[in-house]
N, C-alpha and C positions, 0 to 999 in steps of 0.2 A: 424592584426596578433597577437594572444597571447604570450604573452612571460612568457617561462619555467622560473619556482621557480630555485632559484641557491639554490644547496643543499645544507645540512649543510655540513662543516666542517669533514674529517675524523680524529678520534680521537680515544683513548684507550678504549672508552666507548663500541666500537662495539666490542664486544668478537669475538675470532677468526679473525679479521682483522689485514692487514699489519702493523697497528697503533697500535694495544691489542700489539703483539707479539714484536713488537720494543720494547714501553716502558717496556710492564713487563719481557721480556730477553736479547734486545739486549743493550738497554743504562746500563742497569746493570752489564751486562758483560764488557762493554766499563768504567765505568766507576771503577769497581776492576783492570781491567788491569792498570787503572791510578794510582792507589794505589800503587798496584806492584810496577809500576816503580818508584814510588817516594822511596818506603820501599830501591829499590836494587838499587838505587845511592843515601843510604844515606852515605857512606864512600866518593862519591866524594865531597858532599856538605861537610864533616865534613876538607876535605884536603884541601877546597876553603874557608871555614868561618869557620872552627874548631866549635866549641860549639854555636854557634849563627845559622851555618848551620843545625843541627840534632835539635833544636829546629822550624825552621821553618820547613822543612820536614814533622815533627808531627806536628805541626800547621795547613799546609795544607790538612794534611791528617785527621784530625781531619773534618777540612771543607768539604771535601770529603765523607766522611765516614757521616754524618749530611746530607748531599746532598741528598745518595744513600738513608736512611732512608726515607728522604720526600719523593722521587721517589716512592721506593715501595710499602710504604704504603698511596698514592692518597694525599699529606700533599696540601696543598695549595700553589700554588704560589708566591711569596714573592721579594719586591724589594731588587734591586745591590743595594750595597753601597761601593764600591771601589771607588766612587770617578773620574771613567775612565770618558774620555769626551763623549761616548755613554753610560753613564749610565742612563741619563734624558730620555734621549730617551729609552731603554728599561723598565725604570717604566712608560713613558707613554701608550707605546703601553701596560703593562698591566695595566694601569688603563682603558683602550679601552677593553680589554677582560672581565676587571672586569661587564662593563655597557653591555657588549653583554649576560651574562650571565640571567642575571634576578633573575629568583627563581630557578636555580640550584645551588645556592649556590657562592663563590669565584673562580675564576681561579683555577684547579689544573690539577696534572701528566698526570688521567686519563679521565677528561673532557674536558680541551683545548684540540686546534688544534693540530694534532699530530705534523704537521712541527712547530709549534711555540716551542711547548716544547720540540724540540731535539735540535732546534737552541741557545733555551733558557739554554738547559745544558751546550752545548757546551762555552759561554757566563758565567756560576755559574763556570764551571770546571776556567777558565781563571780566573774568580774573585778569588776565593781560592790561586791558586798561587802568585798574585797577591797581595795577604794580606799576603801574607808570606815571605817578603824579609828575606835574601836577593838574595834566590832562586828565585824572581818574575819574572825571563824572562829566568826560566827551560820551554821548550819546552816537557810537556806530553808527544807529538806523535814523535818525532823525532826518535828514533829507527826505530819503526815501517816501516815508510814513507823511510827510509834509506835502510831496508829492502825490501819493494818492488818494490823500484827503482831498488837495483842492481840483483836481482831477475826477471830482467826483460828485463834485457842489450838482448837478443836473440833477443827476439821482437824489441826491441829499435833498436836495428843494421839492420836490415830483413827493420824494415819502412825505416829506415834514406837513405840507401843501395837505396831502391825502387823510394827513392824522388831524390836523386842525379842521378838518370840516367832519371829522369824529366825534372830537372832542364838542364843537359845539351841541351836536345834536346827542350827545349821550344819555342826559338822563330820560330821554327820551325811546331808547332803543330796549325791545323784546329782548328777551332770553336769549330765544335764537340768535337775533341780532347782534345782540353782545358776543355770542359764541362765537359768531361768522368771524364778525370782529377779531377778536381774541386771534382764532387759527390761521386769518392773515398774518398777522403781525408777530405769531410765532414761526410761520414761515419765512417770511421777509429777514428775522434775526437768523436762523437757520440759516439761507440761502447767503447771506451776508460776507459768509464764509468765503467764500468765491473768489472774495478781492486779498486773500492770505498772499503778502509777501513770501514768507518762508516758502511755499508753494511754489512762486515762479520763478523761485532763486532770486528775488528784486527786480526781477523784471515789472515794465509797467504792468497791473495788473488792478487798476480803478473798474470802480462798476459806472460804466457809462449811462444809462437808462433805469427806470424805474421796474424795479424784479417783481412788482405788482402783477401787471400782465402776464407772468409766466409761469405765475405756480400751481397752476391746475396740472401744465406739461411737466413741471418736474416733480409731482405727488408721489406718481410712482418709483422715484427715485430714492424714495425714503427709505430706511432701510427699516427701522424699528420708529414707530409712530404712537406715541402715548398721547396726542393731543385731545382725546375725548377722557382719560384718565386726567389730565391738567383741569380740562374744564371741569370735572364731576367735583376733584378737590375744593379746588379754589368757587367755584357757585355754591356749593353745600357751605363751607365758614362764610361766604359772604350772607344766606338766610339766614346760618346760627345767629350771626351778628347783629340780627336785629332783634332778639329775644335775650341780650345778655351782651355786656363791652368785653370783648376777646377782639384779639391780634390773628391778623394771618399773614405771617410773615414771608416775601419769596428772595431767596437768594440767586444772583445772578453771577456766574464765572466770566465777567471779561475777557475777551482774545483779543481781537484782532482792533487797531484804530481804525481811523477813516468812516467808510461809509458804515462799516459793521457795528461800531460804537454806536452810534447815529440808529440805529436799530433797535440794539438795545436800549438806547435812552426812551424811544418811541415805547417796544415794550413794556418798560417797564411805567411810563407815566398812563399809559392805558390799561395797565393793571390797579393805580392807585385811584385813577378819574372813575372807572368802572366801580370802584370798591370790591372788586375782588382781591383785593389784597391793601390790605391797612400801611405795610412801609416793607420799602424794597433794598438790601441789600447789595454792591456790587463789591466784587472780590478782583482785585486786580494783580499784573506781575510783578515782583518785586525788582526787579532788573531789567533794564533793557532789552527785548525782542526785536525780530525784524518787524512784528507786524503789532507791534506790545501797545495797547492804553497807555499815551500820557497826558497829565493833566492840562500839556499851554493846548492839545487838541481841543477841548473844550471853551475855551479862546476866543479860538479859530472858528468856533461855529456861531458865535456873537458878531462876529466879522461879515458873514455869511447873512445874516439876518436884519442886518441895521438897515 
């Protein structure tokens, strides 16, 4: 049996692709809005560190504004030097890009992999503030993220509302039932996606209503669908488990706050109420994202509830 060539890489090279149109509009947008916010709380850095605040500010926006330059005009690649304990690690992996490249020349904007160099911005934006104490751990996205969290409480209330009247009747629900269950609420975390910052360059981009109603219409949007492999796993250790004490552990990858956290919490607590799954992992980012998990988010959803 022959085996298919793995493509290249999509990247900014291909004009007109989801990867042209990121780099050359949407990280630049994303990354003036960072600017912004630093420019319009330079008064609270200056009432927290007086004159040593409004110097780092410009500091980082300095690094910023240098950034955007490289960006848009295709500059090369170029190793962190913050110092941070994944900094070795991101000059290796571009010394790995450097050797895939050959005769194209160095790593840059518009010829790496487009996921590497948006992960890899997200990564330079962290390093700049980061050289800039004693503003180093200002939160960029935090507005933003705060905004389409509370921008989103409707939906937030409509899932939460839907899953406590789950929860009560659970140990009461069939197979099926539980199944049914189950591929809602993996769609609903799925579909969650929808409200990604990074996506709409920070534009408002909250989930107004309850995405319950609509997932039958976006089914066939899926592209690859293992939801009947999910449930065969996790139903079969949930029987094991009543003939012997064994663990079925699910780990969860964190993306996005807001409503899509709020998903995932639901997920994951209808995987442990159902006992298909004994204890639930979540893995979250270590740096500030536009649209990244942070802890005071869960806070906010006590807030929400009182």
């Amino acid at each position: 049996m022959n085996k298919l060539a793995v493509p290249c890489s999509l990247s900014g090279k291909f004009k007109g692709s989801f990867a042209y149109v990121t780099i050359k509009d949407r990280l630049p947008q994303i990354l003036t809005k960072v600017i912004d916010t630093l420019h319009r709380h330079k008064n609270t850095f200056f009432e927290k560190y007086g004159e040593e605040g409004i110097d780092a500010e410009k500091k980082a926006i300095s690094f910023l504004s240098k950034l955007r330059n490289e960006l848009q005009t295709d500059k090369p690649i170029i190793p962190l030097t913050d110092k941070l304990p994944d900094q070795e690690l991101w000059n290796q992996y571009l010394e790995y890009q450097a050797a895939l490249m050959n005769e194209e020349g160095p790593p840059s904007w518009f010829k790496s992999p487009w996921l590497y160099v948006e992960c890899y911005l997200y990564r330079r934006i962290h390093e700049a503030v980061t050289l800039s104490p004693p503003i180093n751990d200002f939160d960029v996205f935090l507005e933003a993220k705060h905004q389409s969290f509370f921008e989103s409480q409707q939906a937030i209330i409509a899932l939460c509302t839907y899953f406590l009247g789950i929860i009560k009747t659970i140990e009461d629900l069939t197979d099926d039932q539980l199944k049914d269950e189950l591929f809602k609420l993996l769609q609903v975390s799925l579909w969650g996606n929808k409200c990604d910052l990074s996506i709409s360059a920070g534009q408002e981009n909250s989930q107004k209503s309850c995405v319950l109603g609509t997932l039958e219409s976006f089914l066939p949007l899926i592209l690859v669908n293992d939801m009947e492999y999910v449930w065969s796993v996790t139903s079969s250790c949930k029987n094991a488990r009543r003939n012997e004490d064994s663990l079925t552990r699910v780990d969860i990858v964190l993306d996005n706050a807001g409503f899509e956290l709020v998903t995932d919490l639901a997920l994951a607590d209808f995987l442990l109420s159902s006992k298909l799954a004994t204890e639930v992992h979540f893995h979250v980012k270590s740096i500030p994202w536009e649209e990244d998990y942070i802890p005071l988010l869960l806070s906010e959803l006590e807030i929400i509830f009182r």
